[in-house]
N, C-alpha and C positions, 0 to 999 in steps of 0.2 A: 395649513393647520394653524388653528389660532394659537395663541401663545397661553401657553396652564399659567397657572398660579405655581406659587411655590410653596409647597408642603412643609406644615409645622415640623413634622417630623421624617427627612425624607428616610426612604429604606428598601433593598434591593428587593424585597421578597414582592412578588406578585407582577413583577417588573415582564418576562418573559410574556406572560398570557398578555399585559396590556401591550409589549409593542409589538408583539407578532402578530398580533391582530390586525395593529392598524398599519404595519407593513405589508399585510397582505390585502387590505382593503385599498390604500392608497396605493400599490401598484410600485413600491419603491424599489425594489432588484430585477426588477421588468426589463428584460431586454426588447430596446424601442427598434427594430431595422428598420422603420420608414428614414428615421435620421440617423443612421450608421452611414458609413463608409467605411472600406478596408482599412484605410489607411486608421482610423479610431478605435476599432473593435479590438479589446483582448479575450480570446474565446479560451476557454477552457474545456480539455476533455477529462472531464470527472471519475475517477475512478466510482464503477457500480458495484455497489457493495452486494456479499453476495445475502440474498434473502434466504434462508434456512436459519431459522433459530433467532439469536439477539445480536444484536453490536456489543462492543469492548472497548472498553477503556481508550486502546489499540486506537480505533476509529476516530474518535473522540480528537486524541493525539494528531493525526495528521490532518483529518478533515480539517481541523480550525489551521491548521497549518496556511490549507488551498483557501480558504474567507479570507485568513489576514490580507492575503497577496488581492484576492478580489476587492475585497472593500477600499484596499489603498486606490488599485487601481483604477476603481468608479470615482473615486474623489479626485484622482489626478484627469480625471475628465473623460475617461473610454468610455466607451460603451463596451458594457460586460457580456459576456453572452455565460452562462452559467447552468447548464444544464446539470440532471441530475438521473441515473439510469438506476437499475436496479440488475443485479446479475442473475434469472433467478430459473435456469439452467443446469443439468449438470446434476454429477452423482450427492452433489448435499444434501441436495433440495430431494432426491430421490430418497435418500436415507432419510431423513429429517421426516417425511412423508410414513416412510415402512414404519416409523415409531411414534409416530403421533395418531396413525391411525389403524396400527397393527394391521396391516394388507404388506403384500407383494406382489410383483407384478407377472403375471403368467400370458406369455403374449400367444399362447395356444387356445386361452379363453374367447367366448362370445361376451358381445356387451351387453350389461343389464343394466336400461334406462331407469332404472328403480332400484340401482344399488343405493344402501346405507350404510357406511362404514362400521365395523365390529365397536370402535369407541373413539373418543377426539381426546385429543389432548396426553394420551401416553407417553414416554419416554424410550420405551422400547427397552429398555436396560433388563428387563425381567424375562423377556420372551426371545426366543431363537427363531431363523429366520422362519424353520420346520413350522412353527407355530405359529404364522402371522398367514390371515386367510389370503389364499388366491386368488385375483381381480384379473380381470382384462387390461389390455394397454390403454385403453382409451378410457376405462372407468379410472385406471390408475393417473394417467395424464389430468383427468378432469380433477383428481384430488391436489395434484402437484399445486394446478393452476389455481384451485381454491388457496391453499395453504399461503403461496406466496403473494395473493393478493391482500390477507391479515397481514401475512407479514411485513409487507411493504409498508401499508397501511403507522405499524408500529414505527417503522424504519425513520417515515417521515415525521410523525409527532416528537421524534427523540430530535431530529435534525434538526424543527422547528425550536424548538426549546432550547437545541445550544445555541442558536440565534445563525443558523449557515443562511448566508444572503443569496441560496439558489434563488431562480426565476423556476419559479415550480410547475408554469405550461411550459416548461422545455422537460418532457421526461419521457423517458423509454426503459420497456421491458425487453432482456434478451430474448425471452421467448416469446415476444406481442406479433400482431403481422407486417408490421413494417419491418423489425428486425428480422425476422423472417426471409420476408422477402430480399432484404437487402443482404443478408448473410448466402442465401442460393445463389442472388445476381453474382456476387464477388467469387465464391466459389465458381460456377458456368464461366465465368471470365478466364479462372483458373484453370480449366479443362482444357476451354477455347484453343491457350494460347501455348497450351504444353507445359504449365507450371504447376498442373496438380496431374496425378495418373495413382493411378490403383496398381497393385504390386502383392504377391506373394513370397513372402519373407518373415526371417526371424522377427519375431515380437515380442518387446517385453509383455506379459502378460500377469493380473492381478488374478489369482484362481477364488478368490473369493466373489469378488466380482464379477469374473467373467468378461472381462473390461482391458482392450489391449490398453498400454500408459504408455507417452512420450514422454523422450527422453526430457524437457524441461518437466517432469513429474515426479523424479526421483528424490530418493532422499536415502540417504547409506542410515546405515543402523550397527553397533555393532552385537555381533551375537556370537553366543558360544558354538562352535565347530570341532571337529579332529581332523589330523591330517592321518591317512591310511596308508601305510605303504605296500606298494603292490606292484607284482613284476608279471613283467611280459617278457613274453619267448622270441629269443631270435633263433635265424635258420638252424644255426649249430647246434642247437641244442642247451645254450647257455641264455640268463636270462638280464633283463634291464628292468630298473626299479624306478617307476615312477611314485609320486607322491600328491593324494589327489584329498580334499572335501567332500568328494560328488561321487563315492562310490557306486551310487544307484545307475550313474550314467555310461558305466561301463559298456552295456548295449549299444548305446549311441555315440561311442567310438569309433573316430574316423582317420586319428593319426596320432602320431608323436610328433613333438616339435620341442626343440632346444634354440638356444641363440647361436649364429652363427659363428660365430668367435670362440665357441667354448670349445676348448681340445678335447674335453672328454668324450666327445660324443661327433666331433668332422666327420672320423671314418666311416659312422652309420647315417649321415644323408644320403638319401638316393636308395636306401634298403627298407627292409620291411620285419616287421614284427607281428605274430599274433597275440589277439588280448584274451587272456586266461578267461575261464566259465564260457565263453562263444566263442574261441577261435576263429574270430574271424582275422583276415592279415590287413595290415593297415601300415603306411609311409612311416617313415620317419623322416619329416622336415627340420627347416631353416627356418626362423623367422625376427626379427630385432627384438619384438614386443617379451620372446622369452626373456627370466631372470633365472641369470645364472647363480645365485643367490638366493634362488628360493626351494625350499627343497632339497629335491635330487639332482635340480637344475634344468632338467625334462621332464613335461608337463604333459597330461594326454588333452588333447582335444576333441570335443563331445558335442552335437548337434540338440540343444547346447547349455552349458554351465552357467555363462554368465557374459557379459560384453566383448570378454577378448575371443573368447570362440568364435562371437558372430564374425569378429573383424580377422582371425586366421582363417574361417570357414572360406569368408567371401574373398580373401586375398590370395590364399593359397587354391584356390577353385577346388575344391572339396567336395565332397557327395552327404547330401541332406539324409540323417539314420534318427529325426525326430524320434522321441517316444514319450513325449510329455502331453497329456493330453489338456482339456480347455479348465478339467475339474480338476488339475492339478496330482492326479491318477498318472501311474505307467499305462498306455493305452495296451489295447487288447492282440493288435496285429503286431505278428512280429517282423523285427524289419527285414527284408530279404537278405540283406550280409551276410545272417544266423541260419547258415546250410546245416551245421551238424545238427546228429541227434542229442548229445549233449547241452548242446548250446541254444535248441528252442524249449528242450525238459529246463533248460535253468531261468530262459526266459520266462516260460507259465510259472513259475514261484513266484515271479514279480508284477505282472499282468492283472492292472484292477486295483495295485498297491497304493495308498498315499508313497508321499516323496520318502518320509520318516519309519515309514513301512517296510519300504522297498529301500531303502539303504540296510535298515536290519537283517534285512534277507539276504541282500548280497555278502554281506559281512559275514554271515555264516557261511556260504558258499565257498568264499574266499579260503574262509579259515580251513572248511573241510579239504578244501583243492591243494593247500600249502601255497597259496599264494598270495596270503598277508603276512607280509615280512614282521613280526614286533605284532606291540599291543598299538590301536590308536592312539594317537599325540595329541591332548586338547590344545586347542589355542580358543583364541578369539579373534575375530575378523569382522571387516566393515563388508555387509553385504546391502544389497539394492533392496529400497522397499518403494512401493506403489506410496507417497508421501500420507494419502488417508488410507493407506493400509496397514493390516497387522498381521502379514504373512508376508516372506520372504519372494522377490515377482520368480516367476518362471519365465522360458523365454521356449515361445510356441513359433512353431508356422501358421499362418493365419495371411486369408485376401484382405488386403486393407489399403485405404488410401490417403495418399503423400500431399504435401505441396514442400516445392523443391524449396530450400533454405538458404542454397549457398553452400551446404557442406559438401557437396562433388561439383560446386560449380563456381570457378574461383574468379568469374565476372563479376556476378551475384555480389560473390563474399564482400568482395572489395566496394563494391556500389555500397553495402550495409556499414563497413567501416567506414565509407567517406563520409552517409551520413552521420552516422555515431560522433564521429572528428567537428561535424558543421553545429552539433547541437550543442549548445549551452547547459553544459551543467551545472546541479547547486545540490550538493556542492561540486566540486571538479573532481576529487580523485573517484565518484563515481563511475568516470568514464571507462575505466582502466576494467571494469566489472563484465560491462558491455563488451567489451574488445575482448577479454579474455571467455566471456562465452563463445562470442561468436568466431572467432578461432581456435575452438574445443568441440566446434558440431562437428560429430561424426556419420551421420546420416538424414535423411531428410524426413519434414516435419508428418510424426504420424496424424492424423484428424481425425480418424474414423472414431468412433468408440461405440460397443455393443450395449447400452442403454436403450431407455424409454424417452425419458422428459430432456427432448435437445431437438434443436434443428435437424429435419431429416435429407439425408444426400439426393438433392434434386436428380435419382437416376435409375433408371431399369437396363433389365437386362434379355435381349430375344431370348426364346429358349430354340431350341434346334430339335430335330426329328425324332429326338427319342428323349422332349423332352428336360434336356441339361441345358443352364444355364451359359450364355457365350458372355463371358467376361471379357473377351476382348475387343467386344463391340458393344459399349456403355450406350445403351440410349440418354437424351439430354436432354429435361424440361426445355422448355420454351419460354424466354419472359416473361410470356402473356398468360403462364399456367401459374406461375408465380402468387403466393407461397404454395407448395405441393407437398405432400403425404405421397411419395410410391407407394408404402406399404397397403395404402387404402384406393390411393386414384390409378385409373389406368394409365398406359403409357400413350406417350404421342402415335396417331395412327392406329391406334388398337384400340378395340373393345371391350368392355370391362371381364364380359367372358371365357376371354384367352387367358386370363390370369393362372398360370400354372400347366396348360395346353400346351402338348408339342407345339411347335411353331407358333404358339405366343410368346410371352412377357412373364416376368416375373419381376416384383419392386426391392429396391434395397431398403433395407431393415434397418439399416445402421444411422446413426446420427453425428452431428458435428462434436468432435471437441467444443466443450465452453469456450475454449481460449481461441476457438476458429472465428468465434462471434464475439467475444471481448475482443478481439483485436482488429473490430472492425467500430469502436466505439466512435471514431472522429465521423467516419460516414452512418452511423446511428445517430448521433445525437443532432452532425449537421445536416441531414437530410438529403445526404447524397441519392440522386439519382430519384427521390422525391420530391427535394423540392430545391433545383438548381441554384434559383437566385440566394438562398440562406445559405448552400455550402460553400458558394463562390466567396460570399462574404466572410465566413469561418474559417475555411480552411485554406491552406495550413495551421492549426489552432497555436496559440500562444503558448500556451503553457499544459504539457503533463505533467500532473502531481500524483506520485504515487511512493509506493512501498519500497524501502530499497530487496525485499527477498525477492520481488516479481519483476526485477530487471529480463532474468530471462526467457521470462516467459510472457508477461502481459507486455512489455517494453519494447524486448524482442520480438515479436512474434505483429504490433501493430506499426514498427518501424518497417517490418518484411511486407506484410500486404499491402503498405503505403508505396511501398517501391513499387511491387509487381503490377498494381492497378495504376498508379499517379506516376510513377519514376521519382519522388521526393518523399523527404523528413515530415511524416504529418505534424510535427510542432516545431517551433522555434526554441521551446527553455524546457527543459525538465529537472521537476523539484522531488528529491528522495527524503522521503521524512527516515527518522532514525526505525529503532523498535522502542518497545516499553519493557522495563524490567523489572523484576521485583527487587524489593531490598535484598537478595542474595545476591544481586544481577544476572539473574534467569531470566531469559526471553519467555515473556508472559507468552501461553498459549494456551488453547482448550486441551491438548492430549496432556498437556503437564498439570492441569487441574487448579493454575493459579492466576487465572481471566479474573479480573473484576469488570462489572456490567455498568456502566455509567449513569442509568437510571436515578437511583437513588445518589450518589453525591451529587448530582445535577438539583436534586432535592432538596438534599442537605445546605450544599454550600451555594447554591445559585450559578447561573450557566457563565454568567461573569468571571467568577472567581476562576472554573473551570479550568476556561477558556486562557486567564492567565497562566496555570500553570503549563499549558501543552505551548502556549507564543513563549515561551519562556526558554524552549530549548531549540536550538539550529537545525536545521535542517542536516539530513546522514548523521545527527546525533543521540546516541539512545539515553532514557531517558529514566532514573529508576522510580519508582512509583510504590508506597507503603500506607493500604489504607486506613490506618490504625494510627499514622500520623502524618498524614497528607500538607505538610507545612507549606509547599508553593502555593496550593489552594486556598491556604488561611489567608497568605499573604494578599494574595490578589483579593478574596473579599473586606481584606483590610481597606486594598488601593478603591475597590470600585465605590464603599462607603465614603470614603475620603475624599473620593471625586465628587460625591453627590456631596455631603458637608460645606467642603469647600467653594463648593460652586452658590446654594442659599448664602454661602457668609459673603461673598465677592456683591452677589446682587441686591444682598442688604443697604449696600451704601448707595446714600441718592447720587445722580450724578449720571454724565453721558460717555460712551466708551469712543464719541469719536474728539473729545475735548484734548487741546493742545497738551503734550507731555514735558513738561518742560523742568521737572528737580529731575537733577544727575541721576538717584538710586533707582527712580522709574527708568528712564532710560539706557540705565546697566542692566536690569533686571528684562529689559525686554531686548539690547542687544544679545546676553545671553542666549535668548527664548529661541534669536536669528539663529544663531549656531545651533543649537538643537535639531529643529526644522531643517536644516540642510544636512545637519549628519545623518537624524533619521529619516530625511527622503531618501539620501544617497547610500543608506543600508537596505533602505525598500529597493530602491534599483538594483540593490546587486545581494537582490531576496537572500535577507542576511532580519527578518521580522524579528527575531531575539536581540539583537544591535541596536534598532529604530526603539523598539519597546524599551531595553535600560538604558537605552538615552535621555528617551524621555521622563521615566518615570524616576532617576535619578535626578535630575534639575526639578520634578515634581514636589519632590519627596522636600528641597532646599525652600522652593517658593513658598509652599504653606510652611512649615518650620520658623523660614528665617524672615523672607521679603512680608508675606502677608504679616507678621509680627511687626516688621518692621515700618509699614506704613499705614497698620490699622488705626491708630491715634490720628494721620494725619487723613486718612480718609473718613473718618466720621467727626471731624472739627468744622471748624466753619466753612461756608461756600466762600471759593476765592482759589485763583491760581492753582495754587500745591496740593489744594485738595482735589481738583477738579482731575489734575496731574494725575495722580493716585486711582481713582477712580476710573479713568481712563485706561491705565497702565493696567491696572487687575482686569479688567472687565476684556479689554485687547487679549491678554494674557489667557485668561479663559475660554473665551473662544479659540484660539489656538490648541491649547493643552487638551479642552476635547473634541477637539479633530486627530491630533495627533493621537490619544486613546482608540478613536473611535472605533479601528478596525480589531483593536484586542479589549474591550469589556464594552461591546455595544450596548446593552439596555443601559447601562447606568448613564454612559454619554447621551445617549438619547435623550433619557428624562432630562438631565438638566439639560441640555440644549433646549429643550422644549418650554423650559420657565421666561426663556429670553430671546426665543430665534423662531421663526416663522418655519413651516417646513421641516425636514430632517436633517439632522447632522449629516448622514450618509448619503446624502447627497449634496451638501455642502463643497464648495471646494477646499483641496489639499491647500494647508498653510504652506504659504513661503516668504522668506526673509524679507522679502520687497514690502508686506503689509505691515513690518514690526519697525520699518525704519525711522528715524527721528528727524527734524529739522537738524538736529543738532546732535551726532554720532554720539552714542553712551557707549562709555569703558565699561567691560561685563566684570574686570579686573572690581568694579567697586562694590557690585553686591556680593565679592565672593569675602573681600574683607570686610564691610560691614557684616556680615554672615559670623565671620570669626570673631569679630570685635563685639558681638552680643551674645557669642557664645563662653566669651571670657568672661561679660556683668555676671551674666545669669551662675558661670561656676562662682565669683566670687559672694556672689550672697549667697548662695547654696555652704558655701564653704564659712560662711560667718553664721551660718543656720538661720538665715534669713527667707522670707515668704520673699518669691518673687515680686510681688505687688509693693515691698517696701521702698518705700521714697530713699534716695541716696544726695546728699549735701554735697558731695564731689564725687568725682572719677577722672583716674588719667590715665590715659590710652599712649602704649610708647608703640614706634618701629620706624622701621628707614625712613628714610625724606619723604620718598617719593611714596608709601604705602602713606605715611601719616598727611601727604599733603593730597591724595586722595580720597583719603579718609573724613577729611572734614568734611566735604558736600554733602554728607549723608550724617552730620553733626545733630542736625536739630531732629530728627528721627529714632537716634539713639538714644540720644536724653528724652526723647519722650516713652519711648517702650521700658527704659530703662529706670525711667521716673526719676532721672538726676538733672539737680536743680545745676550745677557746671559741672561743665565736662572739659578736661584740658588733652591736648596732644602734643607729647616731646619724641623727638628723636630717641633710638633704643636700636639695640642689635635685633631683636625680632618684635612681631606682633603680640602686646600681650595689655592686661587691664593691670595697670605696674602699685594701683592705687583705689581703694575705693573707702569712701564714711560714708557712714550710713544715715540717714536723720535722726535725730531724735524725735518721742514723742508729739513735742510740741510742735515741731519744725514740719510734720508731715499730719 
């Protein structure tokens, strides 16, 4: 690129459109593999944001987080590999869908090659789901895919704009067909090898949705409850008073269980109790998980309440008395336990109930039978929500299918801790996050979910002689069928007309978790298994940068598939950005209504400024954020003006920047510059970007202030040694300072690189201390007191209410020997900024201007 001119007036605004332009035409974040090698390559597995709706601020935040670290690293010489995905999968984008274009999805529908959505662009906030027209799967599907192709579309114009140095032919859609296909190979692999299998068992479930949730989905909430007390019959005739939440779940009582330790209640292990309204009899157990402290101290247990049920149900080997149905309903059959006539008339009161329904019913039962001790007790309690849900989960029996985690297999676990131990954190006490998930799983990983728009489970099922389903014998695509729809293609060996026929086939319905296919991002983006020679090159990738709240779930969950398929860590470093928060220090979110959209400040203050405030803060550090007075953002469009300013004023002077440097204060001022440059290389190495950046920008902030004052007299005086010194030293200087800028306020470093340098800054090389060296070593010790010693002229004419421009007849500069015999080298630079006709130095206990006249009139 020829080298521009330099702008009368430079200025940041319009900066973004001209060099994203010509970065995208020249080819300059282009990942080259003809000249990679492993050993060169830092590859990056990009967090894919998810496509439904807009970005935040949030995004913003850590994204330029993952650039700073790319852009250093392409200057320190790698070859980058920097892909970019998009998430666009999953119940978001399904919601996101039901409201933009008032539809739902009814997979009992035919497809209408001529449907046209009821309206674009709604919000859905006015309509219930009752009122959003019913569509097919596949019209509905085609809408998903429409949507998140705008979407994306927006996604990238915003990425463009804050200047991220993706290589933008590296990008994948979760739901494209390569994803696809690569998402079924991994899963068949999974099957293959006995590390995924299908299972009927407790599931949390979201009754709004319809939608079983894994356990990394949750999220407590607290809400208002009562405790109810209510007693059960022992054989004698006398009774025990347990104390429960879940009165409705009485039905689905299957025991008592206290801690074994508790005196009150040794003697009744091993006996039996009936439960009042159904008489049915039911254990009284042991179990540790009881608190004897809660309550009555025995608790009943119910098929089921909530998580410790599952884990007494399954331990104490239990008998399943479900009665929760998928709509979140008492279902209709009663469970066989409930022999009396009593006890199924009291059942049908509750049959068909919501939960809220059907606890009010029971509560009068109770009350008529005298078997609620007292009035209920309110409290408040932390109960399990579906994270995008707004109802309380239930927890169903449902077929559904697993891949094993480690949590019943203590190979596993340990293989997931060693890696966890081997990966580099940033920052470190992240680690402890990770370990403390992954020896908190209690079950293994659910994947199914009952959706539309997701990867669907490469699998059918025979059907048998009259017709039913043999789930014990999964049929299993085939590679070569790869991507596949069961619900629409037939199975291997079968014909499309068996579909539903005794002794045919029937397809699974179900799709992946998003997180089955985000956690397969490293073999998405490096083309596992499509395109050998690129993953071999990529992975194990360099660096994950992501969120620290999806440690357990995107982190976890792509460190487990890395194991099960590869037996390794897919990365070597992981980077946890903070959160954002508002001036109260609330974690900015959409459900708390206090997101800002980036759009517009990217508008307002330019992608530079931005971008300073988000390099501004460490990595696992939040971050608070107040748009009404966004001051890091002033700042930085201060700094990236000032870099453009500064840099016209350095190239204003004639003169060549490879000319001999030979006055002492050039060569302090660039010894300095050396130290700079290895501090903030050696904070980039120990991805510490907020370190590198106020290193730099603090010796920035002195150079223009103090040195450029300091030697601008001598760089625009005559041609001749000292000046040539000068000119050399700034112009060396500037070249450096925007390299070291360059990966936190790119467009401004750009432009001015461009008034003087051939090519891009950004791909220029990383400074280092070796190019600022002197024939002749400079003490950094001298421009910091020349610094001070002009900061004392300038207070003492201020302080005689003098215009800095006034000429001065003397000044005497006192302090130690060795500050004052330092001091001189940098003598005739001070009297010329200073406009003093002598300047004297004496010894003095510290650094100070101990003396200063002024000239007169005539003298000046």
């Amino acid at each position: 690129m020829p080298i521009a001119s330099v702008p009368d007036k430079p200025a940041l605004e319009g900066l973004e459109a001209k060099w994203g332009g010509s970065w995208e035409e020249a080819g300059t974040y282009r990942f080259d593999r003809s000249s990679s090698t492993r050993e060169n390559i830092y590859s990056i597995d990009t967090p894919p944001p998810t496509a439904s709706g807009s970005l935040h601020i949030g995004h913003v935040f850590s994204y330029t987080h993952t650039d700073v670290i790319a852009r250093f690293q392409r200057m320190r010489g790698k070859s980058v590999f920097y892909p970019m995905g998009w998430d666009d999968n999953g119940l978001p984008t399904e919601r996101r869908v039901q409201n933009y274009y008032g539809v739902r999805c009814d997979p009992s529908l035919h497809y209408s090659p001529d449907f046209v959505a009821p309206f674009e662009g709604g919000d859905g906030k006015s309509t219930k789901a009752a009122d959003q027209l019913p569509i097919s799967r596949r019209n509905f599907i085609e809408l998903c895919e429409r949507l998140t192709i705008e979407d994306e579309k927006q996604f990238e114009a915003l990425w463009r704009t804050l200047g991220l140095s993706v290589d933008w032919t590296q990008t994948y859609r979760t739901i494209g067909p390569d994803s696809l296909v690569t998402s079924q190979s991994a899963f068949l692999g999974n099957v293959e090898r006995g590390e995924a299998y299908q299972a009927m068992a407790p599931t949390l479930w979201d009754v709004t949705f319809r939608t079983a949730v894994a356990q990394a989905e949750l999220e407590d909430k607290e809400v208002p409850a009562a405790y109810h007390r209510v007693s059960f019959l022992k054989p004698d005739g006398s009774t025990i008073e347990i104390e429960t939440t879940r009165p409705e779940l009485l039905p689905a009582c299957v025991a008592l269980v206290a801690h074994p330790d508790d005196e009150r209640y040794k003697h009744l292990f091993g006996t039996s109790v009936r439960t009042p309204l159904f008489d049915v009899e039911v254990p009284v157990l042991a179990h540790h998980l009881a608190q004897k402290d809660k309550g009555s101290g025995i608790a009943m247990i119910c098929t089921f309440g909530d998580v410790t049920d599952v884990v007494w149900w399954r331990e104490l080997d239990l008998p399943n008395r479900a009665i929760m149905g998928f709509d979140g309903r008492i279902i209709a059959e009663v469970p066989e336990a409930i022999v009396s006539e009593a006890g199924q008339a009291a059942y049908a009161q509750l049959a068909g109930k919501t939960v809220f329904s059907a606890k009010q019913a029971v509560v009068e039962l109770l009350r008529a039978s005298g078997d609620l001790i007292g009035e209920p007790r309110p409290i408040v309690h932390a109960v399990k929500f579906f994270e995008k849900g707004d109802k309380p989960l239930e927890i169903v029996s449902t077929r559904q299918w697993y891949i094993r985690n480690g949590a019943r297999d203590e190979k596993l676990r340990a293989r997931l801790l060693s890696h966890g131990n081997d990966l580099e954190w940033h920052p470190e006490f992240m680690r402890v996050r990770y370990e403390n998930w992954v020896n908190g799983l209690t079950g293994d990983w659910l994947i199914s979910r009952q959706r539309f728009f997701g990867v669907p489970l490469p699998v059918w099922y025979p059907l048998d002689a009259d017709a039913n389903p043999v789930f014990d014998a999964p049929i299993l695509a085939t590679r070569e069928m790869l991507p596949v729809d069961p619900s629409s293609e037939a199975a291997p060996g079968y014909a499309a007309d068996q579909r539903g026929q005794a002794g045919g086939f029937v397809g699974e319905v179900d799709v992946m978790d998003t997180w089955a296919t985000s956690s397969l991002t490293p073999q998405l983006a490096g083309g596992w298994e499509r395109d050998p020679e690129l993953f071999d090159l990529v992975y194990p990738f360099s660096l994950r940068p992501q969120g620290q709240d999806i440690i357990r779930t995107w982190l976890f969950s792509t460190l487990l598939r890395s194991e099960l398929e590869h037996g390794m860590s897919p990365w070597k470093h992981a980077a946890l950005s903070g959160f954002i928060v508002d001036p109260d220090r609330k974690k900015m979110s959409k459900s708390k209504g206090n997101v800002v959209t980036p759009a517009g400040m990217l508008e307002q203050h330019g992608s530079d400024a931005v971008r300073y405030w988000a390099a501004s803060s460490r990595l696992g550090t939040d971050a608070a954020f107040d748009p009404m007075n966004p001051t890091q953002i002033k700042i930085g469009r201060r700094l990236a003006i000032k870099i453009l300013n500064a840099s016209k004023f350095i190239l204003s002077f004639e003169g060549a920047a490879d000319a001999p440097v030979t006055e002492p204060i050039d060569r302090s001022m660039l010894a300095g510059l050396a130290a700079v440059v290895t501090q903030s290389s050696t904070a980039f190495d120990n991805y510490d970007h907020a370190r590198a950046l106020e290193t730099s920008e603090s010796f920035f902030w002195t150079f223009c202030d103090d040195y450029l004052e300091l030697v601008k007299e001598r760089a625009y005086g005559e041609t001749g040694p000292a000046q040539a010194s000068a000119v050399a030293a700034l112009r060396t200087a500037l070249s450096t300072l925007l390299r070291l800028f360059a990966p936190f306020v790119p467009f401004a470093t750009e432009e001015a690189w461009s008034w003087s340098n051939d090519g891009s800054v950004h791909r220029a090389s990383w400074p280092t201390a070796d190019e600022l060296a002197t024939p002749e070593a400079g003490d950094p010790a001298l421009l910091d007191l020349a610094s001070r010693a002009l900061t004392g002229i300038r207070r003492a004419k201020t302080d005689a209410k003098a215009s800095q421009k006034t000429a001065v007849s003397s000044a005497v500069i006192s302090g130690i020997a060795s500050h004052v015999g330092l001091l001189t080298q940098a003598a005739a630079d001070l009297q010329a900024v200073g406009r003093i006709a002598e300047l004297t130095f004496v010894e003095g206990s510290e650094l100070a201007v101990t003396s200063i006249v002024l000239a007169t009139v005539s003298e000046s």
